[in-house]
C-alpha positions, 0 to 999 in steps of 0.5 A: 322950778318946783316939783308938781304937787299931786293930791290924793282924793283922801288928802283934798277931801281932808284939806277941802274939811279943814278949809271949811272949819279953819280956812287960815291953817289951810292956807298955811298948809297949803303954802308949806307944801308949795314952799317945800316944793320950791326948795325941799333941801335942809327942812326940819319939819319934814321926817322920814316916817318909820316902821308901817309907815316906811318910805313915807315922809311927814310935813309938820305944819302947825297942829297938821301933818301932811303924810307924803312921797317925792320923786324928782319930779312930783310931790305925792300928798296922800294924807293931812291930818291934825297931829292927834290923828295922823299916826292911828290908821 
């Protein structure tokens, strides 16, 4: 069995605007998420992030990055952004 996935508001008021504008990367995005809650062992798309951002991990998914934290038993998402935004706040 998987971890939980829990969004922040942030991140499913994010998902909710891409969904609309690009249903499929949506969908994708949402599937990496689940597919790295099933297995999250060996990914190269997923970073430990550095510096401000420190013990936050990054999910790369086509042009969209999901910003997150794990424990054993839940998956955090607290950002999806397009990868031209992702770094700037």
């Amino acid at each position: 069995m998987g971890k939980q996935i829990q969004y922040s508001l942030k991140a499913a008021k994010q998902l909710r605007k891409i969904f609309k504008a690009d249903r499929q990367s949506a969908e994708m995005i949402i599937s990496a998420i689940e597919k790295y809650a099933e297995s999250p062992l060996n990914r190269s798309d997923v970073k430990i992030l550095k510096g401000q951002f420190e013990d936050l991990k990054r999910l790369r998914v086509g042009n969209y990055r999901v910003i997150f934290d794990e424990n054993l038993i839940i998956i955090n998402v607290y950002e999806i952004k397009h990868r031209q935004e992702a770094y700037h706040d």
